[in-house]
ROMIDO-819216 format. One record per residue (C-alpha): x, y, z; residue in three letters. Coordinates in steps of 0.25 Angstrom, whole numbers, padded with zeros to 4 digits, always signed. Layout:
<nodes>
XYZALA ...
</nodes>
This chain:
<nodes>
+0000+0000+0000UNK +0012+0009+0004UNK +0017+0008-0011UNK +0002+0013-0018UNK +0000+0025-0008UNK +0014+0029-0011UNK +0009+0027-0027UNK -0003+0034-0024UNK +0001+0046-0016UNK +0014+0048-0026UNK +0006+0048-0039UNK -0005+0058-0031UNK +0006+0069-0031UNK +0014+0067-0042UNK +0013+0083-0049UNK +0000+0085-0057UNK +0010+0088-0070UNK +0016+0075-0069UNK +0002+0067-0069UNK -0002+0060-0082UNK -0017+0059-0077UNK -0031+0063-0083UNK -0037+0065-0071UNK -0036+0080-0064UNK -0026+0082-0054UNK -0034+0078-0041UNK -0027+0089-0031UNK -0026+0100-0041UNK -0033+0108-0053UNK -0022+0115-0055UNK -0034+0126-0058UNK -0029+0141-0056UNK -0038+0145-0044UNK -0047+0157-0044UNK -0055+0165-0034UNK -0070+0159-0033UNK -0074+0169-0021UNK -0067+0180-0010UNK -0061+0169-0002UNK -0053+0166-0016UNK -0050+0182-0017UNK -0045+0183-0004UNK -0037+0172-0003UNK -0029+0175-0018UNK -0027+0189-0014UNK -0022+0183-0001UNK -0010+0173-0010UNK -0009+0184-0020UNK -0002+0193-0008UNK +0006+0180-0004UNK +0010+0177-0019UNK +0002+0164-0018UNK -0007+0158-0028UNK -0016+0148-0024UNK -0019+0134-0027UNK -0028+0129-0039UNK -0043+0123-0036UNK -0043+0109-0033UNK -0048+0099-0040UNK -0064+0095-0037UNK -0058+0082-0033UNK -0051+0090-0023UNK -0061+0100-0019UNK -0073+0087-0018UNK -0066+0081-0007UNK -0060+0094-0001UNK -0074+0100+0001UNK -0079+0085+0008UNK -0069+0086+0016UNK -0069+0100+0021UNK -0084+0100+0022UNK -0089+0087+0027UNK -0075+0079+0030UNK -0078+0066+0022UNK -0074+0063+0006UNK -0083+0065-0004UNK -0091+0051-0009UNK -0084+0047-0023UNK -0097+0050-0032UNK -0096+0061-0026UNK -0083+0067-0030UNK -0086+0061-0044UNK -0099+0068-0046UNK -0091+0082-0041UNK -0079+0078-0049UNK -0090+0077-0063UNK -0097+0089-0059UNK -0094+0099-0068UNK -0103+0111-0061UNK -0094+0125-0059UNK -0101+0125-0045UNK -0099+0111-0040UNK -0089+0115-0030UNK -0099+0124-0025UNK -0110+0115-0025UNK -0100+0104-0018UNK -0099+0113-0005UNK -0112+0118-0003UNK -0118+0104-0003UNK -0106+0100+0006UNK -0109+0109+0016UNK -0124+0104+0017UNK -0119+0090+0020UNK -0122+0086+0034UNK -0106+0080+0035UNK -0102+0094+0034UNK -0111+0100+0050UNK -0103+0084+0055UNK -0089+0088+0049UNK -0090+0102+0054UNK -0095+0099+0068UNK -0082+0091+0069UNK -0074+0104+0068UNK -0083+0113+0077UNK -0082+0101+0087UNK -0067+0102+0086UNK -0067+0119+0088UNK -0079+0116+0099UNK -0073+0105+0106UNK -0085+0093+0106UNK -0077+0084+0116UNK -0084+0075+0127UNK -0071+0072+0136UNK -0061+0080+0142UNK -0058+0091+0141UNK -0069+0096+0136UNK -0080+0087+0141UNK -0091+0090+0133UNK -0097+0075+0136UNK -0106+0067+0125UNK -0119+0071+0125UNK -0114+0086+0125UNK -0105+0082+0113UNK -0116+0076+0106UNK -0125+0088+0106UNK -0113+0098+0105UNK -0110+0091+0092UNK -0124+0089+0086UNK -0124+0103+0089UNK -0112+0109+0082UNK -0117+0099+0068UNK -0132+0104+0069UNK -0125+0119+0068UNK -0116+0116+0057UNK -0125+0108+0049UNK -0138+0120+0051UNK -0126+0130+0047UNK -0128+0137+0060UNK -0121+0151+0058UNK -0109+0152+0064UNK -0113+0163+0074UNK -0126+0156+0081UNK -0116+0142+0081UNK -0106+0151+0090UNK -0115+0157+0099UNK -0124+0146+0102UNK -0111+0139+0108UNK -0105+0153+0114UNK -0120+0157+0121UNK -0128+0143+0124UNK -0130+0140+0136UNK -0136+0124+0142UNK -0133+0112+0142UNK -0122+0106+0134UNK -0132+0093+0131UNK -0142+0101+0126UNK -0138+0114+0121UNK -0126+0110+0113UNK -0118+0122+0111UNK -0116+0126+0127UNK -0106+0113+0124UNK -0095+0124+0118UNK -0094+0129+0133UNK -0092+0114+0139UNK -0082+0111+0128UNK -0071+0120+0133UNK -0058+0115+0142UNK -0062+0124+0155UNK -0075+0131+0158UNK -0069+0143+0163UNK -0073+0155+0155UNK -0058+0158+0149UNK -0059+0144+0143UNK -0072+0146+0137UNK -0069+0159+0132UNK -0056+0152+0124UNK -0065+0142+0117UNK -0075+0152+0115UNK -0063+0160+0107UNK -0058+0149+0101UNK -0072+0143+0095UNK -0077+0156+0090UNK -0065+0167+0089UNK -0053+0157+0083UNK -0045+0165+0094UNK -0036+0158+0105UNK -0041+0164+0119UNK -0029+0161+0125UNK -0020+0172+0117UNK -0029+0182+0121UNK -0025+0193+0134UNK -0028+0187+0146UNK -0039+0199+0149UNK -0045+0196+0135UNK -0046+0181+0139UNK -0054+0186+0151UNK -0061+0195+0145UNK -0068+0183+0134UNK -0069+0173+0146UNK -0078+0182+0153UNK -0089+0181+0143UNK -0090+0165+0148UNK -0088+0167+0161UNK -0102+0165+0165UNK -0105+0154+0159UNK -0107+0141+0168UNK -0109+0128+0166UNK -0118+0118+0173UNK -0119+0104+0177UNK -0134+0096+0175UNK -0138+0081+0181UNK -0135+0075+0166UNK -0120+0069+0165UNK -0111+0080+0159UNK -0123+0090+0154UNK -0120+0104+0159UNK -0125+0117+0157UNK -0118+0128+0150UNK -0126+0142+0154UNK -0122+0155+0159UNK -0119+0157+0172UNK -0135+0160+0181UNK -0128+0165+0192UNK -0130+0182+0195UNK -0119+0188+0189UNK -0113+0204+0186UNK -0113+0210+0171UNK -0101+0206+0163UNK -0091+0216+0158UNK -0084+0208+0148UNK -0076+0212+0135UNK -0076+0205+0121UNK -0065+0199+0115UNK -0064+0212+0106UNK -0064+0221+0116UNK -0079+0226+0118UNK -0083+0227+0133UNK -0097+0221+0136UNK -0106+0221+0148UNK -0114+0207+0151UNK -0125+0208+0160UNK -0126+0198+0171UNK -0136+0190+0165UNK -0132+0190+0150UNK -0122+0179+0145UNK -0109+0184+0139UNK -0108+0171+0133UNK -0118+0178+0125UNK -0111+0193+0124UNK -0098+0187+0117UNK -0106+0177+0107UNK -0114+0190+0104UNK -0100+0198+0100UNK -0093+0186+0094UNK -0103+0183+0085UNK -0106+0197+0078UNK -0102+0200+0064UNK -0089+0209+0068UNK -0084+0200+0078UNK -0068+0199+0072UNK -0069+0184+0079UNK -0080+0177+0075UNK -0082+0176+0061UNK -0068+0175+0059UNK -0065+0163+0067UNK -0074+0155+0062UNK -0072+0158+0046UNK -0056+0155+0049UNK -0059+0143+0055UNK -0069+0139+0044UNK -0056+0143+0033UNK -0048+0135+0041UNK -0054+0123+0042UNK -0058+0123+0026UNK -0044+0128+0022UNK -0035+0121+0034UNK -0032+0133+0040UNK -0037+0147+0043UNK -0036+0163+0038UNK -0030+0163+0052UNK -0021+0151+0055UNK -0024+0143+0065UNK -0041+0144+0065UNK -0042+0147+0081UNK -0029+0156+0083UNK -0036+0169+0078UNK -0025+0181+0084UNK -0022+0194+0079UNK -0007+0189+0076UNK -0013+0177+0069UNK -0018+0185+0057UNK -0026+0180+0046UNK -0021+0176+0033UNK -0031+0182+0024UNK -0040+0192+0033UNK -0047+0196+0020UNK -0052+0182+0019UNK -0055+0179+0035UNK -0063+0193+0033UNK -0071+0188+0021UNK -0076+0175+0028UNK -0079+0184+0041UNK -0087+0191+0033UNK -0094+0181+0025UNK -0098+0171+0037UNK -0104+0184+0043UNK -0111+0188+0031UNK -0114+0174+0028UNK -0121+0173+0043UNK -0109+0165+0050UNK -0113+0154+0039UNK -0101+0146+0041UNK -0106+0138+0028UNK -0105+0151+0021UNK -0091+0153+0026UNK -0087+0135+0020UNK -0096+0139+0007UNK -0086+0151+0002UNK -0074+0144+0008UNK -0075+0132+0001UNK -0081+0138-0013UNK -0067+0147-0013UNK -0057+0142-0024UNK -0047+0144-0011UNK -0053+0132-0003UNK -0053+0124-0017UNK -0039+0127-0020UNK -0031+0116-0022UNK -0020+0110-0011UNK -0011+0110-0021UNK -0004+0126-0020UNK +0003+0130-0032UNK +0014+0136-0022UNK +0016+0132-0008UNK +0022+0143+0000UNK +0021+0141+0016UNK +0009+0152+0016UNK +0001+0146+0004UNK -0008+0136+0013UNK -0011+0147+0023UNK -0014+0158+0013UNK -0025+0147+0007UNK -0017+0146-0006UNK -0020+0131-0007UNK -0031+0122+0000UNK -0024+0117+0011UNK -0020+0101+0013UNK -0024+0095+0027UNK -0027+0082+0034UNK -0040+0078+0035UNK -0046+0079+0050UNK -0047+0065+0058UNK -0061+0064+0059UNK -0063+0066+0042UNK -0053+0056+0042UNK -0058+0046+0048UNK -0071+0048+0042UNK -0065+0046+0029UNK -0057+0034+0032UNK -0070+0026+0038UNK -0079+0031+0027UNK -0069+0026+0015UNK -0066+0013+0024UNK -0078+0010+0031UNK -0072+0011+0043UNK -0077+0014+0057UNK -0069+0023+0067UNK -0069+0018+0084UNK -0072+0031+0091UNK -0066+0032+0107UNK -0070+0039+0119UNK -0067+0042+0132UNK -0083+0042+0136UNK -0090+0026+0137UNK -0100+0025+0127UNK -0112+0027+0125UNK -0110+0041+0126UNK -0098+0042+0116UNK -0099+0030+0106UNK -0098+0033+0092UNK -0102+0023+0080UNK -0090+0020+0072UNK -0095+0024+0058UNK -0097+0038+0067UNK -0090+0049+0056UNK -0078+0054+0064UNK -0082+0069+0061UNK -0095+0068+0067UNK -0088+0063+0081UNK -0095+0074+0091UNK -0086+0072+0103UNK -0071+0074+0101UNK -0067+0064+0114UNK -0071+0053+0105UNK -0059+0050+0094UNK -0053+0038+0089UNK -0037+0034+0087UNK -0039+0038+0070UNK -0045+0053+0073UNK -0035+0054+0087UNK -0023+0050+0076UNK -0028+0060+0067UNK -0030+0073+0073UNK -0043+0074+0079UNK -0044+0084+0089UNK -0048+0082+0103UNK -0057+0094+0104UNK -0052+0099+0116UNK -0048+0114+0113UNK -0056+0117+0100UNK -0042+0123+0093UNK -0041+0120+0078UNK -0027+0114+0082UNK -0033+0102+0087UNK -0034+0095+0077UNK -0022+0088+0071UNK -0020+0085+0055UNK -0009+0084+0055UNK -0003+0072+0048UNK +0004+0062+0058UNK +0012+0048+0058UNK +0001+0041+0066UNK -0008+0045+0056UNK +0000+0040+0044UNK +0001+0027+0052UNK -0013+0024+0053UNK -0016+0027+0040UNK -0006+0020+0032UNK -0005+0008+0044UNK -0017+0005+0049UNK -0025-0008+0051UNK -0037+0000+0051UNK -0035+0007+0037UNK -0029-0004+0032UNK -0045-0013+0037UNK -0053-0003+0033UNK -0046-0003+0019UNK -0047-0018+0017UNK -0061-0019+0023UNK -0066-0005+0013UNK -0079-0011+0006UNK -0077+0002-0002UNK -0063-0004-0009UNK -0069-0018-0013UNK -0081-0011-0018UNK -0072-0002-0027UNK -0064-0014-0031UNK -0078-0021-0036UNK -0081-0011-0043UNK -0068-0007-0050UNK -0066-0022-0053UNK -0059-0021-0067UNK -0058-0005-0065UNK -0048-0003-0055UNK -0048+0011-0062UNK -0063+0013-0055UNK -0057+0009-0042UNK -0045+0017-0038UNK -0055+0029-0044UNK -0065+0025-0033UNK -0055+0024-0022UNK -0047+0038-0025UNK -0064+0042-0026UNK -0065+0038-0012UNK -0055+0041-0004UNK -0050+0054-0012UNK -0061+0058-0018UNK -0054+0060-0033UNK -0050+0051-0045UNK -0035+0046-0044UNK -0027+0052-0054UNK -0023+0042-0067UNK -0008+0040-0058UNK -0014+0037-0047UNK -0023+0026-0054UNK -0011+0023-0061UNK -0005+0022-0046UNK -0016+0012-0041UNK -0017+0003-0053UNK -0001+0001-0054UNK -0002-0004-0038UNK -0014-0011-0040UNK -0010-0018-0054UNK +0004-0023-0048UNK +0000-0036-0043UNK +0002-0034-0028UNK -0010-0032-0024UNK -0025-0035-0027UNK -0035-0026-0030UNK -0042-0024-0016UNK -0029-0021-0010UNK -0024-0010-0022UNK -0038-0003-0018UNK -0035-0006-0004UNK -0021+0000-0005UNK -0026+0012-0015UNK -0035+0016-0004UNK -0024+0016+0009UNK -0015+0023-0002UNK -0025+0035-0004UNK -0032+0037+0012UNK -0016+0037+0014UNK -0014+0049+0005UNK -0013+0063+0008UNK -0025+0067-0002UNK -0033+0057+0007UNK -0030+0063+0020UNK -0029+0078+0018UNK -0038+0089+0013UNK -0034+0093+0001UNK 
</nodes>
C-alpha cells in the first residue's frame, strides 16, 4: 500500500505544464480572478499596496467540496458533485450556497463551533451537567437554524435569567470557570467583544465586572438545576461605567446585566458587530482581518479596516443577519480563490491573496471516515450512563457535551471546551495522527469490511475505469486525472494484488492524502 500512496500522492502534484491529461487540473483553473463584489474590491486594493496578485478561481471541483465543508462539515454525495460539475448555469455557485445554507447539517455543524466559543461542557471545570447541556444545546441549534439575529442571540444569554434546565441561555452564566463577577465579565468580553479581559487596566477590569456583580445563583431540590437571576435582595443604585467610558446610574431595582447588553448591542457600538463578522471571516478563510479572532487590542490592528468596516456595516444593515454576512463572503471571487497562490511571500495567506489550506476539525473528521466506511465511533465519559450514553452512528459534530470524547477526536484536536478561546482547538498535524491513519487495525477493518468498495467492484466489473472514477468521487469529491488513472491501473495491473485489494489500497492511498484531510 505504501508504494501506491506514494504513486498517487507523487502523480497529484506533479506541475500542471508537465501533465498529459484531458481532464482540468482538479486544484487550479488557472483563470485570472476578478472582482464579483466590495469584499473583492477591498481586498485587491489591499494586495495591489502590498504588490500582490491574488490566486486564480478554483475549479468547481474545488469550490463543491470546499463549500460542504465549510458549510455543513460533510463531503458532498458523488451524484451530486457530477450533476454540479454538468451544470452549466452562470449562477450555479450562487444557487449551491443558498441551498447549503438551508440544510438542516449547517444549524448541527455551527452549533459545534458556538458550543466550543460558549463552552457546553458537563464535567469539570465548567460543570454545566447533562440535562442543562442537552437544553443548552438544542437551544444554540434552534437559534442558528430559525437565523435568529445575532443581537436577540446575544442578549438572551447576557439578560436571561431561571433555571439552566428550563430557560437554556442562563447556562452562559453557569458555563464560566468562577462565578465571581470578574470571571464573568471575561467571558462575557471574550464571547461578544473578541477582546482578552485580562490585558485591560485593573480599574477598567473592575469597572466591567461591576455590571455582573449582582447576579446570583441559586440551588433547587432537582440534582444540579440552579437558578440564575438577579440578586432579590435590597440594594443601592449603581454608579457603573461602560467599557468606552460612559458613566451610567443603575437604580436598585434594575439589572445591569441589562444596562451593558442594552449599550453592547447598539448600532455604533465599535465591539460588537466587529467581533463577530471577524470571527465569521476567520472561521471561512482560516483566519481573521485581526489575527487571532478573540485578541482584538489597539496594538493588534487590522489588516484590511476598509474590509472589517464593510462587514460591520452590512451585518447591521442586514439586521445582524449573520446568513447575510456567509452569503456575501462565500459568493466573493476572494473565498473561491484557489490554494494554489501565484507567488508565496510570507504575508500572502494573511492579506487573503489565496484560500488558505488547513486541516479538517476532529469532529468532521470522524464523521467522514465513519460515513465512507460505515464505521461506528465509541463515545467515553466520565458521568455513568443513562444520562450520557451516545449511540454509536451519533454524528461526532452533533456531540452537545464537550466531556464526552473519544481517543480518534482527543488525538485530533478536539477541544476540551474549557476556556472558550479559538486557540483550543489543535489542527495541527502531529506523529500520532499520522500513526493512526497510516497504521491502524481499525482503518485498515473498516476498509476491508466497506460494502461500499465491493459494491463499486460489482459494478465496474470489466471497467476498472468506472471504479477508480467512483472511488476519487467518493472520497475526493473529483474525477482522478488520466495520471492518476494511469497510476491505479499500472499497480493494479501488475499481478501482485487482486482487485479487491488495489481498491482497498487506492482507498487508504487517498484518505492518507493531503487533499483528503485539509481544506483546500
Amino acid at each position: 500500500m505504501q508504494t501506491l500512496l506514494a504513486v498517487i500522492l507523487f502523480a497529484a502534484t506533479w506541475p500542471v505544464s508537465e501533465r498529459e491529461t484531458a481532464r482540468q487540473d482538479p486544484l487550479d483553473y488557472g483563470v485570472p480572478i476578478a472582482a464579483t463584489n466590495v469584499i473583492d474590491a477591498l481586498v485587491h486594493a489591499n494586495l495591489q499596496k502590498h504588490g500582490l496578485v491574488p490566486a486564480a478561481v478554483c475549479s468547481d471541483e474545488v469550490f463543491f467540496r470546499r463549500v460542504h465543508l465549510d458549510l455543513l462539515g460533510i463531503l458532498p454525495e458523488p451524484r451530486d458533485v457530477v450533476a454540479f460539475l454538468n451544470d452549466h448555469r452562470a449562477d450555479k455557485r450562487v444557487r449551491c450556497i443558498d441551498a447549503l445554507l438551508r440544510r438542516d447539517e449547517f444549524s448541527e455543524y455551527w452549533s459545534m463551533k458556538w458550543c466550543d466559543l460558549l463552552r457546553v461542557k458537563a464535567e469539570f471545570p465548567i460543570n454545566l451537567w447533562p440535562n442543562a447541556v442537552q437544553a443548552y444545546h438544542r437551544w444554540i441549534r434552534e437559534a442558528i437554524q430559525s437565523n435568529m439575529p445575532y443581537d436577540a442571540f446575544a442578549r438572551a444569554l447576557l439578560t436571561s435569567s431561571g433555571s439552566n434546565f428550563r430557560t437554556p441561555p442562563v447556562n452562559f452564566y453557569r458555563a464560566v470557570q468562577g462565578k465571581d463577577p470578574t470571571a464573568i465579565a471575561g467571558a462575557v468580553a471574550l464571547t461578544f467583544m473578541g477582546t482578552r479581559l485580562d490585558a485591560w487596566p485593573e480599574q477598567r477590569r473592575a469597572d466591567m465586572a461591576a455590571f455582573f456583580s449582582r447576579l446570583v445563583f441559586k440551588e433547587t431540590d432537582e440534582w444540579k438545576e440552579e437558578i440564575v437571576c438577579l440578586d432579590p435582595a435590597p440594594a443601592d443604585p449603581l454608579d457603573a461605567v461602560l467599557p468606552d467610558g460612559t458613566r451610567v446610574r443603575i437604580a436598585s431595582r434594575e439589572d445591569p446585566r441589562i444596562v451593558f447588553a442594552d449599550w453592547l448591542i447598539a448600532p455604533d457600538n465599535e465591539w460588537f458587530a466587529r467581533n463577530i463578522v471577524n470571527r465569521v471571516w476567520s472561521w471561512l478563510l482560516g483566519r481573521g482581518i485581526i489575527h487571532e479572532p478573540d485578541d482584538i487590542r489597539p496594538d493588534n490592528p487590522p489588516v484590511n479596516p476598509e474590509l472589517l468596516a464593510y462587514l460591520e456595516t452590512e451585518l447591521i444593515q442586514a439586521g445582524y443577519d449573520l446568513r447575510h454576512i456567509y452569503r456575501i463572503i462565500l459568493n466573493s471571487a476572494t473565498y473561491q480563490q484557489s490554494a494554489v497562490a501565484p507567488t508565496q511571500p510570507p504575508e500572502a495567506e494573511a492579506l487573503f491573496a489565496c484560500y488558505p489550506v488547513r486541516r479538517l476539525e476532529a469532529e468532521v473528521l470522524r464523521d467522514l471516515l465513519n460515513s465512507l466506511f460505515g464505521a461506528r465511533e465509541s463515545y467515553a465519559s466520565m458521568i455513568p450512563e443513562p444520562f450520557t450514553h451516545i449511540p454509536e452512528h451519533h454524528r461526532a459534530v452533533a456531540l452537545a457535551d464537550g466531556s464526552i470524547t473519544s481517543a480518534f477526536l482527543e488525538t485530533f484536536g478536539r477541544p476540551a471546551r474549557d476556556t472558550g478561546l479559538e486557540s483550543e482547538r489543535s489542527n495541527q498535524p502531529t506523529d500520532a495522527q499520522r500513526l493512526y491513519l497510516l497504521n491502524s487495525s481499525e482503518v485498515q477493518r473498516s476498509i476491508a469490511n466497506n460494502r461500499r468498495i465491493r459494491q463499486i467492484l460489482a459494478s465496474s466489473r470489466g471497467n476498472p475505469r468506472r471504479g477508480i472514477d467512483q472511488i476519487y468521487l467518493g472520497i475526493l469529491s473529483r474525477f482522478p486525472t488520466e495520471d492518476e488513472v494511469a497510476a491505479v491501473m499500472r499497480y493494479a495491473s501488475a499481478g501482485q494484488v487482486t482487485p479487491q485489494q488495489a481498491a482497498e489500497d487506492l482507498v487508504w492511498a487517498l484518505i492518507n492524502s493531503k487533499e483528503f484531510l485539509y481544506r483546500h
